[in-house]
RONU-519139 format. One line per field, with one value per residue (C-alpha): chain; x negated, y, z negated. Coordinates in steps of 0.001 Angstrom, whole numbers, always signed. Layout:
BEGIN
c	c(A:...)
x	c(X:...)
y	c(Y:...)
z	c(Z:...)
***
This chain:
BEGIN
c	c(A:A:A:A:A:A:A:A:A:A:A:A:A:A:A:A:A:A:A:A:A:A:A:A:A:A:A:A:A:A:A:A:A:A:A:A:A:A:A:A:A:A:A:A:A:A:A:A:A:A:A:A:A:A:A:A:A:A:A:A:A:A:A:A:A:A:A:A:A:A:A:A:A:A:A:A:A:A:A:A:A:A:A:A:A:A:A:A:A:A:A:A:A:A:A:A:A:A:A:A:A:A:A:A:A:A:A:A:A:A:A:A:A:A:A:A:A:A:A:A:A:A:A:A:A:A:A:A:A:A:A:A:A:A:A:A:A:A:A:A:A:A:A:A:A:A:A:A:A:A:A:A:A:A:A:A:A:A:A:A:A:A:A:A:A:A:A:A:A:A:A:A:A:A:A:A:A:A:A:A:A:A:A:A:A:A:A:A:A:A:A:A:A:A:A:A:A:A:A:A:A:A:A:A:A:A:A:A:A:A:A:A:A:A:A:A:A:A:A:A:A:A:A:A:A:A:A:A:A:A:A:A:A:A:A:A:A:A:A:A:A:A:A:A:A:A:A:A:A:A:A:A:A:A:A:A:A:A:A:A:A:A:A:A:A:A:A:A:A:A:A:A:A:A:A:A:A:A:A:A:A:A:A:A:A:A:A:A:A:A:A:A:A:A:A:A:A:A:A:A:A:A:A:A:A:A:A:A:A:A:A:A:A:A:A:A:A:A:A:A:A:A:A:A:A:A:A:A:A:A:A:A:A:A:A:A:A:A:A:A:A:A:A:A:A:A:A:A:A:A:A:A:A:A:A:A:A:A:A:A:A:A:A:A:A:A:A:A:A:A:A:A:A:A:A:A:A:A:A)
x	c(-934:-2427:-5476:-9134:-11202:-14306:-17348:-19448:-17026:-18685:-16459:-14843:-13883:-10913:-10630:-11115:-9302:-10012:-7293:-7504:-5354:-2027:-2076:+557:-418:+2218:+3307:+5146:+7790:+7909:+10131:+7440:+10397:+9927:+12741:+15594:+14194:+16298:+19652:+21321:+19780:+20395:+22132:+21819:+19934:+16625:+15204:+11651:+10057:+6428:+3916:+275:-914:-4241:-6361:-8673:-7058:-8915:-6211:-3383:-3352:-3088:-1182:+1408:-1493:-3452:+101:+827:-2375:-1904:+1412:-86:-2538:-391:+2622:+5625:+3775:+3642:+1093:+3125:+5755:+7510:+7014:+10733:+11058:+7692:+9052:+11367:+14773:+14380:+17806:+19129:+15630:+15166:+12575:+12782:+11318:+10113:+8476:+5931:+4098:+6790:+9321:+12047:+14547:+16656:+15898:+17383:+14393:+16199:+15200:+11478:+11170:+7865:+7561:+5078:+3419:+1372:-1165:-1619:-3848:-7468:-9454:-11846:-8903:-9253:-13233:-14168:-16576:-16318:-19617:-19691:-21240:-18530:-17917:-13962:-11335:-9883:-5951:-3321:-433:+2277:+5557:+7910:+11091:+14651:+17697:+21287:+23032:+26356:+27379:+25609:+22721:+19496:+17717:+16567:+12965:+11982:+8244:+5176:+2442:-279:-3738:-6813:-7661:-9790:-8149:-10914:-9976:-9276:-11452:-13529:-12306:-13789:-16973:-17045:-16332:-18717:-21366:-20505:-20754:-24230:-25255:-24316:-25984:-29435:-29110:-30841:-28469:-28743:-27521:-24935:-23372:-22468:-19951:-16857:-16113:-13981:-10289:-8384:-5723:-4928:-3093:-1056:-1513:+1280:+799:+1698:+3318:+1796:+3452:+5458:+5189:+8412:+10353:+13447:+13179:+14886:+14792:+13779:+10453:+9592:+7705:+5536:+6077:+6103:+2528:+1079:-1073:-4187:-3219:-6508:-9010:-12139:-11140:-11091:-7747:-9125:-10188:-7035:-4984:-2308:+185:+1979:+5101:+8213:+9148:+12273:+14971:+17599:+21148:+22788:+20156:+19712:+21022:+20524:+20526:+16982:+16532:+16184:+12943:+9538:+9196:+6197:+7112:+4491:+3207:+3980:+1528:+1254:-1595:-3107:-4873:-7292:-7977:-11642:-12778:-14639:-11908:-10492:-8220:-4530:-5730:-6647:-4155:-796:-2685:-5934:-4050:-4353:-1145:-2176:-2605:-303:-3249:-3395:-1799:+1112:+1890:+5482:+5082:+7473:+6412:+7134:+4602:+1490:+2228:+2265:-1077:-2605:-2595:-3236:-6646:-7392:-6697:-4309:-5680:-4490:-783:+830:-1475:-292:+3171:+4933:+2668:+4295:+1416:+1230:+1015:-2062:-3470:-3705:-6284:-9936:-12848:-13810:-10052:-10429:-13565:-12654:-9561:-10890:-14874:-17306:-17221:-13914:-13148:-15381:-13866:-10635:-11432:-12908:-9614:-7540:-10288:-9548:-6171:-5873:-8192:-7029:-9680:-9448:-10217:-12963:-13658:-16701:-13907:-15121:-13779:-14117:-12813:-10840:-10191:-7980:-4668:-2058:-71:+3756:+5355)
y	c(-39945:-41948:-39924:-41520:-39472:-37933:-39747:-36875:-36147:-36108:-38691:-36050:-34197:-34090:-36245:-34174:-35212:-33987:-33397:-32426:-30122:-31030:-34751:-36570:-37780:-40008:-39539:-41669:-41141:-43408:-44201:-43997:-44147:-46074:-48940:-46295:-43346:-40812:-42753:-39479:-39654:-43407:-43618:-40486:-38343:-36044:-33071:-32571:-29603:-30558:-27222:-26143:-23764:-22224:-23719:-21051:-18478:-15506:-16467:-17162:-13608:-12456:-15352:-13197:-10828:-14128:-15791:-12474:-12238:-15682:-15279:-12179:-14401:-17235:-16362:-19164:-21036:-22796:-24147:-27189:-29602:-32757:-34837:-36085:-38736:-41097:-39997:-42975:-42374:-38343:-36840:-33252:-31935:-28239:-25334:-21553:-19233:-16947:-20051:-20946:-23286:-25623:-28205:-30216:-32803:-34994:-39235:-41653:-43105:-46355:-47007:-46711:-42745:-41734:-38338:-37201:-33936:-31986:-29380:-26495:-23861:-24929:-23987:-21836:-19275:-18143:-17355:-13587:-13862:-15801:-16078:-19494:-22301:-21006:-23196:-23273:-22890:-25817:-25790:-28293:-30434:-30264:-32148:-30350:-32913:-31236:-32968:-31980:-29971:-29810:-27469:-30279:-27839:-29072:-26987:-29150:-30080:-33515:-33899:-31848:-33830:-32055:-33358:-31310:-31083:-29205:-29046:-29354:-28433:-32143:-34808:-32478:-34752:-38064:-36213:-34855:-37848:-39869:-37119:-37139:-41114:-40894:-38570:-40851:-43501:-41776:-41742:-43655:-46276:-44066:-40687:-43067:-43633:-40104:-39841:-41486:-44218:-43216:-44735:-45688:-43476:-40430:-40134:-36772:-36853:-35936:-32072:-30011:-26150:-23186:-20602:-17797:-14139:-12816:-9282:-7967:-6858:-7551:-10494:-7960:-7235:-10211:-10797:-13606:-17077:-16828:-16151:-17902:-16592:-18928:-20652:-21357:-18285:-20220:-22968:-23778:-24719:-28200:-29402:-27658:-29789:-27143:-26703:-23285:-22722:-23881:-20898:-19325:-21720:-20459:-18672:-22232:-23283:-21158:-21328:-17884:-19713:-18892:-22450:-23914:-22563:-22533:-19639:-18583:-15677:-13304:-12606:-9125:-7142:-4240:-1805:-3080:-201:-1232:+1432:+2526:+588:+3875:+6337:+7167:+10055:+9735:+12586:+10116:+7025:+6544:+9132:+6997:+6009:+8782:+7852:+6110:+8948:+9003:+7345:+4445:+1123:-258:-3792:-2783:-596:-2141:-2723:+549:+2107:+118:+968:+4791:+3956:+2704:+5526:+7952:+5597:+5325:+1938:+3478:+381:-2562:-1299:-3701:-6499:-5846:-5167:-7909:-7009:-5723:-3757:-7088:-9319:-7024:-6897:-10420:-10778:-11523:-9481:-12601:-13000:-9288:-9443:-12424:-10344:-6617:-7331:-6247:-3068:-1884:-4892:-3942:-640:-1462:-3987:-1311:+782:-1943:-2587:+837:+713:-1773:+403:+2837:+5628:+5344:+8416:+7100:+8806:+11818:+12994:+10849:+8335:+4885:+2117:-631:-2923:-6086:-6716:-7651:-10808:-10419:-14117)
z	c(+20275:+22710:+23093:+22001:+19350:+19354:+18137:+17417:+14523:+10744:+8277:+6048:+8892:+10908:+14045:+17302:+20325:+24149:+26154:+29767:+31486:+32821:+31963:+30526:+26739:+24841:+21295:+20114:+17371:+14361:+11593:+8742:+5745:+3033:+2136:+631:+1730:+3512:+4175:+4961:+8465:+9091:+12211:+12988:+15645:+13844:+15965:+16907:+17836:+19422:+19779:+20494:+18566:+17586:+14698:+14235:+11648:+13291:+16911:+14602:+13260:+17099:+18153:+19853:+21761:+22583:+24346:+25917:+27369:+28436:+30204:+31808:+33694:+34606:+35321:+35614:+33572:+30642:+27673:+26468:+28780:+28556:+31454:+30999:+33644:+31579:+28150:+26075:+24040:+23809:+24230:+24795:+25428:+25457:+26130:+25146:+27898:+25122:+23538:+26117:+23255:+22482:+23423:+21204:+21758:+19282:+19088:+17211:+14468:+14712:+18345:+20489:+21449:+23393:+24353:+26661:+26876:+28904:+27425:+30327:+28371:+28399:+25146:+26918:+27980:+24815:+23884:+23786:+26485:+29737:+31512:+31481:+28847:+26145:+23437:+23883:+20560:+19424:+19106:+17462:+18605:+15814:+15478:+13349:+12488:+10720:+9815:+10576:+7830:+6237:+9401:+11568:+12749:+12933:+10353:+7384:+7702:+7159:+8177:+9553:+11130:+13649:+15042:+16447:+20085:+22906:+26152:+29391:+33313:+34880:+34317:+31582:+28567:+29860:+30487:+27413:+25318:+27871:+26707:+23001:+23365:+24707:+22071:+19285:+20879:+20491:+16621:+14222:+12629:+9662:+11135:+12776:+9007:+9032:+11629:+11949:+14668:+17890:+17983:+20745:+19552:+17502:+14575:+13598:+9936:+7908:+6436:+3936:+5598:+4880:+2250:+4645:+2843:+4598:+4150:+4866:+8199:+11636:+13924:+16687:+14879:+14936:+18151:+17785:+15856:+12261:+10646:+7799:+5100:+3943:+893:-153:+1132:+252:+2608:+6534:+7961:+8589:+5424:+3580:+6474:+6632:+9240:+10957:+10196:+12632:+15438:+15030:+16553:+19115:+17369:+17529:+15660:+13201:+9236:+7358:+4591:+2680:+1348:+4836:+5187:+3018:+1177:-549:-3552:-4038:-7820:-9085:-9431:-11562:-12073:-16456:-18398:-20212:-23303:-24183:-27174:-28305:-27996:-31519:-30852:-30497:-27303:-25360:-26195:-23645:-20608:-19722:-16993:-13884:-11172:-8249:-4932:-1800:-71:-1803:-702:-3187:-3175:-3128:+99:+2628:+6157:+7390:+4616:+5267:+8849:+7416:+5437:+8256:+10282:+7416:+7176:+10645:+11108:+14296:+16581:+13794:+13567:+15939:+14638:+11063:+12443:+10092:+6963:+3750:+869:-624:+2479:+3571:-108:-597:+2793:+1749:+3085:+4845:+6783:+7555:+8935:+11406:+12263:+12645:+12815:+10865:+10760:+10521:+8443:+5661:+5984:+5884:+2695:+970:+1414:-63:-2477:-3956:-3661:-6633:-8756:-11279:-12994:-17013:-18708:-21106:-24597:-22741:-20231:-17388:-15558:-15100:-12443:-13701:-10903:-12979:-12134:-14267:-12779:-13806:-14638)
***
């Protein structure tokens, strides 16, 4: 992308590009294959699907609220375009009015294709509090490329490759990289060796997609893009360098076939008794095990029981939010992710009702009870 980086960026970081509002940025598509590689699609035409979405996994959880919101506010418009008359070789190009976020065409890797975008959500839209001085979210700008199939739809995915950005009001960008400049500047040549030079131009690095947890439900439930589920808790999204899933394409689009799309398969999980080293009676061997209560959360529950569970809980105002969430989609969330999602308080809460959903009470060799909270992983 022809977009300079940030200077104010540590070296093991990821680069950090400013954008400013409504201004046409090129990205230009290349043909990175190695000699051999891929002749299925020589000759032929590839489709692209570019999109801004949020980095931060706390606005990816409400993705669909956040874009709603959005909408609400501006109305007509749109967060990503393709300023068609500057952009090079891009055929057939398309947007979805119920995909304000993204824009795809098809190009032929064979010849020079530029397409140029224009970013219309700024990143401080989307900070809790707007008084002014707000430190605004940063988003990405992801390519998503797919191959034709044996029908000839464009469904086969190829590559992934997605950059970080902050989007300013006109003219913010150069004043912010003209202040992140000076800043640098005023370092000691030693502090200097910490941060990583500015380039001229940005580079979408090439990523791996994030692991989809999806159920059997209908395309009508689904109301926002596809969510992802951290495959590495312990990590940010920007050292992990992972990217969101592709939206749901239109019908003509579309193959139902489940290989066309990453899949992530959730282990089994089953509730493991572990027997009381100092029980001796045959009493007490094959019933340690008391059966789990209505209120507790199964990993098999389907999406309309953890809806069920959530009310029974009083989690009433984090249905719709969890409106795509299976037992084991919402068992798998640390109490870190459910924090950032719910806050604190409700998200410790809400933890500690999971929590206790993967307990079971062992009758010990007195009569009393004891928590066991391991899980047996089925291969």
């Amino acid at each position: 992308m022809c977009a300079a980086t940030s200077p104010a960026v540590k070296l093991h970081d990821e680069t950090l590009t400013y954008l400013n509002q409504g201004q046409s940025y090129e990205i230009r598509m290349l043909d990175n294959r190695k000699m051999g590689d891929m002749p299925e699609i020589t000759g032929k035409l590839v489709k692209s699907i570019i999109r801004v979405v949020f980095h931060d996994r706390r606005l990816q959880y409400t993705e669909h609220q956040q874009l709603e919101g959005w909408k609400w506010n501006r109305p007509g418009d749109r967060l990503l375009d393709l300023d068609i008359p500057m952009s090079v070789g891009i055929i057939d190009t398309r947007t979805n009015p119920s995909q304000l976020n993204a824009v795809e065409f098809l190009w032929d890797p064979a010849k020079r294709t530029s397409a140029f975008i224009q970013v219309h959500c700024i990143s401080t839209e989307f900070t809790p509090r707007k008084h002014g001085g707000e430190k605004g979210v940063p988003f990405r700008i992801q390519v998503d490329t797919f191959k034709q199939n044996e029908n000839g739809e464009y469904t086969d995915h190829l590559h992934s490759a997605s950059c970080q950005i902050k989007v300013f009001k006109p003219k913010g960008a150069d004043r912010k990289q003209k202040t992140d400049r000076e800043k640098m500047e005023k370092r000691t040549a030693h502090e200097k060796e910490k941060y990583q030079p500015s380039y001229d131009t940005t580079i979408l690095t090439e990523m791996r997609l994030e692991p989809i947890i999806e159920d059997a439900v209908e395309h009508e439930q689904k109301k926002s893009s596809k969510r992802t589920l951290p495959a590495d808790y312990g990590d940010s999204l920007a050292k992990r360098g992972s990217c969101s899933p592709w939206p749901d394409t239109p019908t003509a689009y579309v193959n139902s076939s489940p290989s066309t799309a990453p899949a992530f398969t959730s282990p089994q999980q089953g509730t493991c008794s572990v027997p009381d080293s100092n029980s001796s009676s045959p009493n007490h061997q094959g019933d340690g095990v008391s059966q789990p209560s209505s209120e507790q959360l199964q990993p098999s529950a389907t999406i309309q029981e953890t809806q069920q569970w959530l009310l029974k809980n009083r989690f009433s105002s984090y249905t719709r939010l969890f409106s795509n969430f299976s037992g084991a989609d919402l068992l798998k969330l640390t109490k870190e992710d459910l924090v950032q999602i719910c806050g604190a308080a409700d998200g410790i809460r809400l933890y500690n009702s999971l929590k206790s959903s993967l307990s079971c009470d062992l009758l010990g060799r007195n009569g009393r009870f004891r928590s066991c909270s391991k899980t047996c992983i089925g291969v």
